[in-house]
C-alpha positions in Angstrom: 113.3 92.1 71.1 111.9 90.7 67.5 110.5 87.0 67.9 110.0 87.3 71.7 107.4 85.3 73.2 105.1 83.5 74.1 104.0 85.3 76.8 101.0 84.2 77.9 97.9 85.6 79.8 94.7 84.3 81.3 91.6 86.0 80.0 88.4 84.7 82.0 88.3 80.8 80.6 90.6 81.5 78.0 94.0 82.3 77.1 96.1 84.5 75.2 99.9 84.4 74.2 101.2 87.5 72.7 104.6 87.3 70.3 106.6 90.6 69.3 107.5 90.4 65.6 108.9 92.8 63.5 112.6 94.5 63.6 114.0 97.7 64.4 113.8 98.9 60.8 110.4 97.8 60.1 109.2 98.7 63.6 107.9 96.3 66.2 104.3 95.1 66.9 102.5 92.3 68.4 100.9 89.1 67.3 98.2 87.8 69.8 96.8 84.6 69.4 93.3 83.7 71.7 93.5 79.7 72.5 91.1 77.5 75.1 93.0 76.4 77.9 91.4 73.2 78.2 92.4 72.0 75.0 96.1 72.5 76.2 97.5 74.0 73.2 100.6 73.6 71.6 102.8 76.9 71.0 106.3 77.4 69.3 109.1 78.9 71.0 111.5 81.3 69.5 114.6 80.5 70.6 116.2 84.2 69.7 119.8 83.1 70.6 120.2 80.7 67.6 117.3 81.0 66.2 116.0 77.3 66.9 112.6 76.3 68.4 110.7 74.1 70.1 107.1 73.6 71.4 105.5 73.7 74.8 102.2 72.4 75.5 100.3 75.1 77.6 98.9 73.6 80.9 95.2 74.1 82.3 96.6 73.9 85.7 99.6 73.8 88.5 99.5 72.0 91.0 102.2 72.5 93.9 104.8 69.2 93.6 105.3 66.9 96.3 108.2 67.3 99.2 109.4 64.3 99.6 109.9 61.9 97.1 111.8 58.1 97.6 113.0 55.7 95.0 116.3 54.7 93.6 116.6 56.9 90.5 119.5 59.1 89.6 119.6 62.5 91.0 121.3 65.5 88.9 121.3 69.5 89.8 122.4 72.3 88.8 121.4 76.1 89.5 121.9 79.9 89.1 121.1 79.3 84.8 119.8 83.1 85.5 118.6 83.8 81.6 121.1 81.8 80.1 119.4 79.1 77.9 122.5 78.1 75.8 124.2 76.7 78.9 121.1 75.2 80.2 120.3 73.2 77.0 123.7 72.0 76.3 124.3 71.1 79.9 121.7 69.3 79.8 122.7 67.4 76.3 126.1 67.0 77.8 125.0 65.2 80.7 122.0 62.6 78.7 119.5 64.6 80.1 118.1 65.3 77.2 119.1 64.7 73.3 119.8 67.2 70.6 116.0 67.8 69.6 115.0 68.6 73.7 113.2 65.1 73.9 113.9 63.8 77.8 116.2 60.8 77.7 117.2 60.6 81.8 114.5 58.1 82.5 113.0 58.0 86.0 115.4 60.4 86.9 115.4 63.8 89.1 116.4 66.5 87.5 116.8 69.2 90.5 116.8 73.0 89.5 117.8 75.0 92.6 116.6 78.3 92.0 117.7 81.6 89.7 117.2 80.7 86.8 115.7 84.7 85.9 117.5 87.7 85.6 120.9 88.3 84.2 120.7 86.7 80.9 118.6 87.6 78.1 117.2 84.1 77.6 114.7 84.0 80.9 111.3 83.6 78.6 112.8 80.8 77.1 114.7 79.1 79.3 111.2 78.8 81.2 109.6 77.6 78.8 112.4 75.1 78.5 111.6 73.8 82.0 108.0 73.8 81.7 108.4 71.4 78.4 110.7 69.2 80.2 108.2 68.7 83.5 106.1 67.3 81.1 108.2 65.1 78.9 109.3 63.8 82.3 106.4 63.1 83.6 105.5 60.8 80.4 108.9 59.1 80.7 108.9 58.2 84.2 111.3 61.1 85.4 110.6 63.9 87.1 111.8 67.9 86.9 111.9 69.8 90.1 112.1 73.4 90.2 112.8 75.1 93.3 112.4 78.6 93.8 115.3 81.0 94.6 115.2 84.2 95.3 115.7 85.6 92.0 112.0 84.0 91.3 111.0 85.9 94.2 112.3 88.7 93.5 110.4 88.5 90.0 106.9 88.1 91.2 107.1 90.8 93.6 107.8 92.9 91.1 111.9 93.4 91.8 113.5 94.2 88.6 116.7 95.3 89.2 118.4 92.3 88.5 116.7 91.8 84.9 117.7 92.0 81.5 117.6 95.5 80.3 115.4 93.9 77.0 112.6 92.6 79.6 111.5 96.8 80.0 110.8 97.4 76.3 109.9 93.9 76.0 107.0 94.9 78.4 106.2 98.0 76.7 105.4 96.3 73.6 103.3 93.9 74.2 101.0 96.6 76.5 102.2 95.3 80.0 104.1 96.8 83.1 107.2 94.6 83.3 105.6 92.9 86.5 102.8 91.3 84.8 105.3 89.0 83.0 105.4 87.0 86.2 102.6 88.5 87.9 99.0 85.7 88.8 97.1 86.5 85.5 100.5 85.3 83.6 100.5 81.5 83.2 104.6 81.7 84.2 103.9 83.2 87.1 101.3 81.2 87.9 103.1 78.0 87.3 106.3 79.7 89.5 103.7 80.2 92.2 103.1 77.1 92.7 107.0 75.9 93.2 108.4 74.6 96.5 111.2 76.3 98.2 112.5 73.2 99.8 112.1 69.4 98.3 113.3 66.3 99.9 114.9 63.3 97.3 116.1 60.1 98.1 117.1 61.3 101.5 119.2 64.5 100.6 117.5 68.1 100.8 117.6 70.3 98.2 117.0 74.2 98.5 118.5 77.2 96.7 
């Protein structure tokens, strides 16, 4: 569970994001870093997998997406990632989504992500982080990044683990936090999953997990 994180909290007008460091030798602990939301900061990603990175700039808010969006852009989707951020990323570089370094490269396009992308795999913190990056870097280019919530998600913020990773429970347990407060309303990724559609409409076809 060594380079974990961020996981990120609200704390009144503030925010922290905890990262476990250390190694099973050494022992574990936690590195907690207090930021101001409205200065959006910028944190690193661990990638633990292959030990890459990347930043994501932390939102202030989330605001739920539209339903129904019309243009001529190209549409791609793909779901059930479920913790697996290998396959996401070079999905995504093998269909010019995206280039080697993350940076969007689709344009105005849609990018459609139907659901379960938790559980499973041992990759869900960052493969979230992934897809909250990539909203944004949209956004600037044009495109546009829809997540739509599956029941995996649902299953997460309710508290149903049972489908997790078996890392997610000590992963909890070190930073201080029952497992459902990794997703829970005072986590910015749950927040941000709370505010997901269920159903989205684009270019005439409908999309839902």
């Amino acid at each position: 569970v060594g380079g974990e994180g961020p996981h990120i909290f609200y704390i009144y007008e503030q925010i922290q994001a905890l990262y476990i460091r250390g190694g099973r030798e050494e022992g574990f602990y936690t590195e907690t870093l207090d930021l101001d939301i409205e200065q959006q900061p910028s944190l690193p990603v661990q990638v633990i997998a292959d030990g890459s990175s990347f930043d994501v700039r932390v939102q202030g808010s989330h605001p739920t997406p539209e339903t129904v969006y019309v243009d001529d852009a190209d549409i791609l989707a793909v779901s059930d990632l479920e913790g697996n951020y290998l396959a996401f990323r070079d999905f995504l570089i093998a269909n010019q989504v995206i280039d080697t370094s993350l940076n969007w490269i689709f344009g105005n396009g849609h990018l459609v992500l139907l659901g379960d992308f938790v559980d499973r795999g041992s990759s869900t913190t960052q493969l979230l982080w992934l897809v909250y990056k990539l909203e944004q870097d949209a956004r600037e280019k044009g495109g546009r990044v829809h997540f739509i919530i599956g029941n995996h998600e649902i299953k997460n913020m309710q508290g149903n683990f049972r489908s997790a990773a078996p890392r997610y429970q000590p992963v909890a347990g070190i930073l201080g936090k029952q497992q459902h407060e990794l997703f829970g309303p005072d986590a910015v990724i749950g927040r941000w999953l709370e505010s997901k559609n269920s159903v989205e409409k684009i270019n005439g076809y409908l999309f839902a997990h």
